[in-house]
PLY file of the C-alpha trace (Angstrom):
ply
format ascii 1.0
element vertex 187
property float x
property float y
property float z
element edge 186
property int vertex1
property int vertex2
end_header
105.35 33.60 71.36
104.36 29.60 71.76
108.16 28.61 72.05
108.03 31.59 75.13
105.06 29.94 76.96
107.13 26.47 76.95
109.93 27.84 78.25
107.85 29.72 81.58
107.09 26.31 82.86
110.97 24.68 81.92
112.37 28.09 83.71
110.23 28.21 86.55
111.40 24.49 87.60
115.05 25.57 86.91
114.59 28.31 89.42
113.11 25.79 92.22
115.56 25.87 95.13
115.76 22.64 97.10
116.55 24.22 101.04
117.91 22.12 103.22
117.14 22.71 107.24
118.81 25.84 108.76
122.22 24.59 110.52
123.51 26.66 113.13
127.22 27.92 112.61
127.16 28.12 116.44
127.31 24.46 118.16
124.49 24.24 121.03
125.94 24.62 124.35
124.32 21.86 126.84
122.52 23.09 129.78
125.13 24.51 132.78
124.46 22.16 135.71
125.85 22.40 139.03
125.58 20.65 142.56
122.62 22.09 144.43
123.17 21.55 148.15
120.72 20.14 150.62
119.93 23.17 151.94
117.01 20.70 154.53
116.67 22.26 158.09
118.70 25.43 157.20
117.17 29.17 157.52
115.38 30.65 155.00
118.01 33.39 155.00
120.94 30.96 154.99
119.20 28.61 152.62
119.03 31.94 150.10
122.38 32.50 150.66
123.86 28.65 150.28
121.45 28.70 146.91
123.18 32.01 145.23
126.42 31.06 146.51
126.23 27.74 144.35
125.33 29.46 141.33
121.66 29.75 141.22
118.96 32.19 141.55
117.23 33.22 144.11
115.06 30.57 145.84
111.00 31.55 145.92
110.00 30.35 149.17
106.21 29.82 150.67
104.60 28.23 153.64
105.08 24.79 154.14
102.43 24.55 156.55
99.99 25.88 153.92
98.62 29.09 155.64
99.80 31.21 153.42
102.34 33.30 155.82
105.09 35.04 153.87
108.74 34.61 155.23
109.22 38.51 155.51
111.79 37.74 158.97
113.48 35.11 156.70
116.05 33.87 159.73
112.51 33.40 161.94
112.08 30.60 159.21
113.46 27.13 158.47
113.62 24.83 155.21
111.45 22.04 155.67
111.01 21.19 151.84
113.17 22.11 148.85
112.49 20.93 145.34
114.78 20.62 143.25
116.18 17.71 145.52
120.06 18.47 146.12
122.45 16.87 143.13
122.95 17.99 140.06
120.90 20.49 138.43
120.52 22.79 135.96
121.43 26.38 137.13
118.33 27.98 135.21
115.93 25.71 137.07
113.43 27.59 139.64
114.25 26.44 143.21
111.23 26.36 145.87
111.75 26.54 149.56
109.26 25.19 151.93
109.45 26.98 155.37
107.64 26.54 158.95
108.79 29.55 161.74
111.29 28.51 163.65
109.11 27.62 166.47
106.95 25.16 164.44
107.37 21.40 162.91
108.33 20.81 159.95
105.05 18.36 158.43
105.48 14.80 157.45
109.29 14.35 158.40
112.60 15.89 157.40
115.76 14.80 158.96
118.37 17.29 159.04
122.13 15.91 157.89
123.99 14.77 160.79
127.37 16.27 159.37
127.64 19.02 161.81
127.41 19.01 165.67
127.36 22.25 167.98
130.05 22.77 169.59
129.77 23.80 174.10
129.82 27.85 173.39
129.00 28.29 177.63
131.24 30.89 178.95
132.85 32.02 176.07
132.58 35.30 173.94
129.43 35.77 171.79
131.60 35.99 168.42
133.30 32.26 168.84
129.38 31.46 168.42
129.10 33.64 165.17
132.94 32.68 163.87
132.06 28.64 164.57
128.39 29.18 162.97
129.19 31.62 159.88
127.13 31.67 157.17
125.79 28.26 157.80
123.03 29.75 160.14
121.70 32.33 161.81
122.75 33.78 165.28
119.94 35.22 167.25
121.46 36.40 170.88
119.25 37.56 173.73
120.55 39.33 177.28
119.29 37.35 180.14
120.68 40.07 182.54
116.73 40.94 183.52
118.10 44.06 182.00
116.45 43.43 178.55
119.13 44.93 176.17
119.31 44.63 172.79
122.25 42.71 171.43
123.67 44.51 168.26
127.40 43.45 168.25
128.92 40.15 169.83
132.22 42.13 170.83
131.42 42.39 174.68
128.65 39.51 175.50
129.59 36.42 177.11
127.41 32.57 176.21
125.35 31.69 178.93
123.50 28.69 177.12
122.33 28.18 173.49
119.96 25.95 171.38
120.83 23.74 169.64
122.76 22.82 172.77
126.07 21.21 172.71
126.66 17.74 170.88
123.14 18.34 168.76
122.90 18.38 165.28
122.52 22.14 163.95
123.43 21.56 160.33
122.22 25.25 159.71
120.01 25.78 161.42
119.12 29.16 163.34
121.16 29.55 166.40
119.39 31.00 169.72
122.27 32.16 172.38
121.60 33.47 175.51
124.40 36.08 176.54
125.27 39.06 179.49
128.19 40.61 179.81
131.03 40.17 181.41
131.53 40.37 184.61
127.60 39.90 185.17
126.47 35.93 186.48
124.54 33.66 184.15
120.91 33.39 185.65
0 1
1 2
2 3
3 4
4 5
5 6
6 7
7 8
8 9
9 10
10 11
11 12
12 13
13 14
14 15
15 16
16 17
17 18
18 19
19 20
20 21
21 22
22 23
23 24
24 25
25 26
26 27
27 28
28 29
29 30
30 31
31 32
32 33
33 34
34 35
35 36
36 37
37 38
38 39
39 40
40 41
41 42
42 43
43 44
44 45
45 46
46 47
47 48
48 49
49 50
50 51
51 52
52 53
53 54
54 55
55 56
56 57
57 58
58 59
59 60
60 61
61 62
62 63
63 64
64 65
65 66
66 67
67 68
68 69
69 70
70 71
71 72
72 73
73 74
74 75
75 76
76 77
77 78
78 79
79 80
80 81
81 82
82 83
83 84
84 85
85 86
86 87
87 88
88 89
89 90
90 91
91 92
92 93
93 94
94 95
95 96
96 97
97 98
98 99
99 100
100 101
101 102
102 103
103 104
104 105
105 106
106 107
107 108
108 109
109 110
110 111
111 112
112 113
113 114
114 115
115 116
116 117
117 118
118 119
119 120
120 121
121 122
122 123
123 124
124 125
125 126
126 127
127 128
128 129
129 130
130 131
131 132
132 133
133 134
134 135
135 136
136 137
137 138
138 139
139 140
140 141
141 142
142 143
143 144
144 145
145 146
146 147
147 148
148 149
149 150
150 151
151 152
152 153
153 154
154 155
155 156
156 157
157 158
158 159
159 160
160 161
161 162
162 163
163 164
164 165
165 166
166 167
167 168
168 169
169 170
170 171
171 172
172 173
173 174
174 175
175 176
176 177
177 178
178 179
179 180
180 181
181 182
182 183
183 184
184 185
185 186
């Protein structure tokens, strides 16, 4: 029975396994990165758009101005502040939209890319605005007739003016045309 009790401790070291770290039979994939465009100056709705059409999720916006106003209208809203900046990022990363309404500053300052200018729309059909603009912004088009319609399809309306006008720098952002139709006179 002695010789048994020497061996426990002997057989008990002969069972000790020595593990070395776990190592993954599947190689770790690095992080998918793509180019996240400025999306600066752009409407909310446009900005959403331009952010899912790169490859990334949908952007959580929130009040720039700090009132607390949520961007229910989204093309009533513009990007004044976007973080991540634009470049290279990962495509899991959470991308936050600052937005003022339209009508408002952005704060501090935020110049819009001078890549694209508007074109002079004046006197011609309503859809050369929306086939020029496409996704890049939004259209809004109001009748200045003084008959107060509402303007649900551009077949049949005719560009009295529009902001941005023409030569400025719209780079996305919302589009405001003011339209009657034909053969009615611009006021």
């Amino acid at each position: 029975m002695r010789g048994a009790a020497a061996l426990v401790p002997v057989l008990a070291l002969a069972l000790t396994v020595v593990t070395a770290p776990a190592v993954s039979a599947v190689p770790t994939r690095p992080a998918d990165r793509k180019p996240l465009p400025d999306m600066l100056g752009l409407s909310v709705s446009s900005a959403r758009e331009t952010a899912q059409a790169a490859g990334f999720a949908m952007p959580r916006t929130y009040d720039a101005l700090g009132k607390g106003r949520q961007q229910v209208i989204d093309h009533n809203w513009k990007v004044c502040v976007q973080d991540p900046r634009p470049g290279e990022v990962e495509t899991s990363a959470e991308i936050t939209l600052g937005a003022v309404r339209l009508d408002e500053n952005c704060p501090g300052t935020s110049p819009l890319p001078a890549s694209r200018r508007m074109p002079d729309f004046t006197g011609k059909p309503l859809s050369a605005v929306h086939d020029a603009v496409g996704s890049q912004s939004s259209v809004h088009a109001t009748d200045v007739s003084g008959q107060d319609r509402i303007v649900l399809l551009a077949a049949g309306w005719r560009v009295c003016s529009h902001r941005p006008a023409a030569g400025e720098v719209f780079a996305g952002r919302p589009v405001e045309v003011m339209v009657v139709r034909p053969p009615e006179r611009c006021p």
